[in-house]
C-alpha positions as CSV (number, residue, x, y, z in Angstrom):
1,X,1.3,-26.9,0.8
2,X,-2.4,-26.8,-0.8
3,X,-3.0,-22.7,-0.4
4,X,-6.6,-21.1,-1.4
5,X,-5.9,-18.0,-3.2
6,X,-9.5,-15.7,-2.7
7,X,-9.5,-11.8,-5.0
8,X,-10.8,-8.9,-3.5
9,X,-14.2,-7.2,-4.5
10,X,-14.3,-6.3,-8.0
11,X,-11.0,-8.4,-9.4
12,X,-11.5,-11.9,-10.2
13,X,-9.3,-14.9,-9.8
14,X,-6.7,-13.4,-12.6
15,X,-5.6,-10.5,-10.5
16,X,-4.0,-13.8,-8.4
17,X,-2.4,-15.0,-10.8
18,X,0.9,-14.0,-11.0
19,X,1.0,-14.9,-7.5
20,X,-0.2,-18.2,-7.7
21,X,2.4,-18.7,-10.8
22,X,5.3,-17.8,-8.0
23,X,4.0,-19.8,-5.0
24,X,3.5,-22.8,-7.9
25,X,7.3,-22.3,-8.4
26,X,8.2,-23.5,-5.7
27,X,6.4,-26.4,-5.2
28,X,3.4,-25.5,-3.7
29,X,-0.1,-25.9,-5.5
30,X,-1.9,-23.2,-5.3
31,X,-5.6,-22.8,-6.1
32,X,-7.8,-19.6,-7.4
33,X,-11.4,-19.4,-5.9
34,X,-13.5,-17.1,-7.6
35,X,-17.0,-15.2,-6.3
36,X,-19.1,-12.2,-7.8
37,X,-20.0,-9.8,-4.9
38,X,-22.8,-8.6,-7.8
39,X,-24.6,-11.6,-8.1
40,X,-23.9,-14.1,-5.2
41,X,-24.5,-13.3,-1.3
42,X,-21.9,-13.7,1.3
43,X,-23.4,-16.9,2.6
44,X,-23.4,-18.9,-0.7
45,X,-19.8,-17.9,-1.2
46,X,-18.9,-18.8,1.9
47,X,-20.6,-22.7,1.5
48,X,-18.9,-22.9,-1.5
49,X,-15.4,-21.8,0.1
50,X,-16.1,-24.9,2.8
51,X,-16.4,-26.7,0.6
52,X,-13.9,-26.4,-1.5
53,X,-11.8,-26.7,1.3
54,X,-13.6,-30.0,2.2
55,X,-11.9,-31.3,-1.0
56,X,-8.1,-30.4,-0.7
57,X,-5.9,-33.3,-0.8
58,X,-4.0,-32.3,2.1
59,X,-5.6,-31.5,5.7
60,X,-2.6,-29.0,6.3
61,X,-3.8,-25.6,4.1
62,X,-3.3,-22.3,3.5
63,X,-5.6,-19.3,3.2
64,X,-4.4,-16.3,1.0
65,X,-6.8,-13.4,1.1
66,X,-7.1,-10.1,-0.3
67,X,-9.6,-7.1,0.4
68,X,-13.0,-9.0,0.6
69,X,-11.4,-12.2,-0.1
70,X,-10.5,-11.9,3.4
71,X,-13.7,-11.1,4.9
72,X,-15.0,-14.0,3.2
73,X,-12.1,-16.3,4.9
74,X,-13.5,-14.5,8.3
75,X,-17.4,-16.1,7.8
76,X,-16.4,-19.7,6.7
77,X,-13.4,-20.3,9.5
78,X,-16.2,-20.9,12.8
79,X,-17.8,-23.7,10.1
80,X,-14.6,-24.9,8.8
81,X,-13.7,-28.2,10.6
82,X,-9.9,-28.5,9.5
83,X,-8.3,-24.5,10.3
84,X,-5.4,-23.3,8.6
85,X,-2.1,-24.3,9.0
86,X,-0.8,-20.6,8.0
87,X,-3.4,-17.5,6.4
88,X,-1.9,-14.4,4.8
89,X,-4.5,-11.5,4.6
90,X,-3.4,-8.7,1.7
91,X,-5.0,-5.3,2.5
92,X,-8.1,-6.6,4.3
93,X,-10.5,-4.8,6.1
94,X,-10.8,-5.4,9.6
95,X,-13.2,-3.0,10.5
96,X,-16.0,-1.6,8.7
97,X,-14.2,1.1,6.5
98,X,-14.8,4.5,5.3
99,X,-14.4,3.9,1.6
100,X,-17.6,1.7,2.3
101,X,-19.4,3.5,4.4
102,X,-19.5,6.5,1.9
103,X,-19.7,4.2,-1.3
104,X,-22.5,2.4,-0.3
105,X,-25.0,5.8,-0.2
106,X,-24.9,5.5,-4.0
107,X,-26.5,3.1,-6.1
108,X,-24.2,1.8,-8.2
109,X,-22.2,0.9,-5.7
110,X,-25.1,-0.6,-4.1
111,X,-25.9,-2.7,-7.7
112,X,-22.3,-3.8,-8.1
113,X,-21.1,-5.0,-4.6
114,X,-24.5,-6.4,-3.6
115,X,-24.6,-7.9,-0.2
116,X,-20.6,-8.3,0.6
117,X,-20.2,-4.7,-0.2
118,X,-22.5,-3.5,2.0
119,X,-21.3,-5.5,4.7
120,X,-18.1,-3.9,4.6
121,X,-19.3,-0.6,6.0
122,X,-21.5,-2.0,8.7
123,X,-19.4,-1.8,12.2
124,X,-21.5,-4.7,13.6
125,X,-20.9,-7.3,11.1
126,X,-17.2,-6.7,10.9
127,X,-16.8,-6.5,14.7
128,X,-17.9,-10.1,15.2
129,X,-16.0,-11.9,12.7
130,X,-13.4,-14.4,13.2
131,X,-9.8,-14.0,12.8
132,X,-7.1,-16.7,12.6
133,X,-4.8,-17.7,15.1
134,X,-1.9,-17.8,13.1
135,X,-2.8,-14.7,10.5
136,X,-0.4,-12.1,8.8
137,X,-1.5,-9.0,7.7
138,X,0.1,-7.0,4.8
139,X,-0.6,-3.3,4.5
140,X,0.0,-0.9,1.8
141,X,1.6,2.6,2.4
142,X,1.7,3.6,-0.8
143,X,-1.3,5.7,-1.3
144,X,-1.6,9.7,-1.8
145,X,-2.2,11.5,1.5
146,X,-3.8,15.2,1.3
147,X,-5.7,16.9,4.0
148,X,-8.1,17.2,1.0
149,X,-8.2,13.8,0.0
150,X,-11.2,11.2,1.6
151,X,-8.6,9.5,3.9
152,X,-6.7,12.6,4.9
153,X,-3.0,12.2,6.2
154,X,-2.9,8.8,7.2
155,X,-1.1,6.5,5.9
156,X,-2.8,4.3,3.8
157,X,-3.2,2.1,0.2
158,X,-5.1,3.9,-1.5
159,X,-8.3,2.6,-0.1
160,X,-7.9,1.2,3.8
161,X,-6.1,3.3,6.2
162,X,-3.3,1.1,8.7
163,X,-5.9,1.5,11.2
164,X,-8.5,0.1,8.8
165,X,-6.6,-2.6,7.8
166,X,-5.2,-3.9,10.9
167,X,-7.9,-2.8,13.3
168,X,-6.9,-4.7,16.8
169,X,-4.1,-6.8,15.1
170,X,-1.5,-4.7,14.1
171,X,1.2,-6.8,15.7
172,X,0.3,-9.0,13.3
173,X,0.8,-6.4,10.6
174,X,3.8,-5.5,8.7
175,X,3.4,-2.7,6.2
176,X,4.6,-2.9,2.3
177,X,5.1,0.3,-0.3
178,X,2.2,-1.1,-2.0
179,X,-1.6,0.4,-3.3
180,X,-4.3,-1.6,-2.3
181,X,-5.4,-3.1,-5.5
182,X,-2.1,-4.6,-6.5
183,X,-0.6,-6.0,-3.1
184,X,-0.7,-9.4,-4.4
185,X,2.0,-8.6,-7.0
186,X,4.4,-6.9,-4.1
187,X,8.1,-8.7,-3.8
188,X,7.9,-7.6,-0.1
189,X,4.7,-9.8,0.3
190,X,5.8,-12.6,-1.8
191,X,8.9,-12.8,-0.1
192,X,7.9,-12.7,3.0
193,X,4.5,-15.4,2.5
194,X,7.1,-17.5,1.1
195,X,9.6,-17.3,4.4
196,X,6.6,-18.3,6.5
197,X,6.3,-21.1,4.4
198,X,8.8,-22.4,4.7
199,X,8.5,-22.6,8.7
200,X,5.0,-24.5,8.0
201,X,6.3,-27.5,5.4
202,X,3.7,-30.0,4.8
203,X,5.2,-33.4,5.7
204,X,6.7,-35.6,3.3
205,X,4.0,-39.0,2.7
């Protein structure tokens, strides 16, 4: 199946790479779409996401997302005229989180992220965005919890609490003993993106 591998905010299309090396394996084609939250807005990443998706070979496609990747999947899919067959969201951000919300007071934050990463704190935005029918949402557990810490005791990646990251959705969650920035590389995720796979083949020409 043609899958659309989209990084989070901050990575680039190498922190997919492994993963696309392992879906490529097994006789899938994969493809990395890279963006720079610093220097392009949310809607010219998302026209360039349609379209690339406009060019795929095969009308049956996959969506793999993680962090912002996903949020960017969420804009294009009401002006995408051929959905996903299958989309696999790693750590995404359902709803506006706090990570974002505190982040974006300072001005680095502000200079690096531009407009996508302030749109992750804003409630609003991230209440009215699309999600897929046929979606599955991998959640890290792996990161420290401390009544001390930002995120307190819940259970969460390092980043996004469960609640964060599943928001209304969760029984479409499954969690993984995974941090946030390196969910991609999880065995538990690959294993189980490659099972549901395997229940969506792309016909034979």
């Amino acid at each position: 199946m043609d899958l659309i591998l989209i990084h989070g905010m901050g990575r680039t299309p190498l922190s997919m790479v492994f993963l696309q090396y392992r879906l490529k394996q097994l006789g899938h084609r994969p493809y990395l779409f890279g963006y720079s939250s610093a220097f392009e807005s949310l809607n010219d990443v998302t026209k360039r996401l349609i379209a690339f998706i406009r060019q795929l070979p095969s009308k049956r496609y996959g969506l793999i997302g993680h962090s912002l990747g996903t949020v960017i999947i969420r804009h294009a899919l009401p002006l995408v005229q051929s959905q996903p067959t299958v989309s696999f969201f790693l750590a995404p951000p359902i709803v506006a989180c706090k990570a974002a919300k505190i982040a974006a007071r300072v001005w680095p934050y502000r200079i690096l992220t531009g407009d996508m990463g302030q749109r992750l704190g804003q409630d609003a935005f991230m209440n009215q965005l699309t999600m897929p029918d046929n979606v599955k949402i991998y959640i890290g557990t792996a990161g420290p919890r401390a009544a001390w810490l930002p995120l307190g005791n819940e259970i969460n990646d390092g980043l996004l609490t469960v609640t964060e990251a599943s928001g209304d959705f969760r029984q479409k969650a499954i969690t993984v003993p995974a941090l946030h920035s390196f969910i991609m590389n999880s065995k538990a995720v690959f294993r189980d993106i490659t099972s549901d796979l395997a229940l969506n083949p792309t016909p034979t020409p």
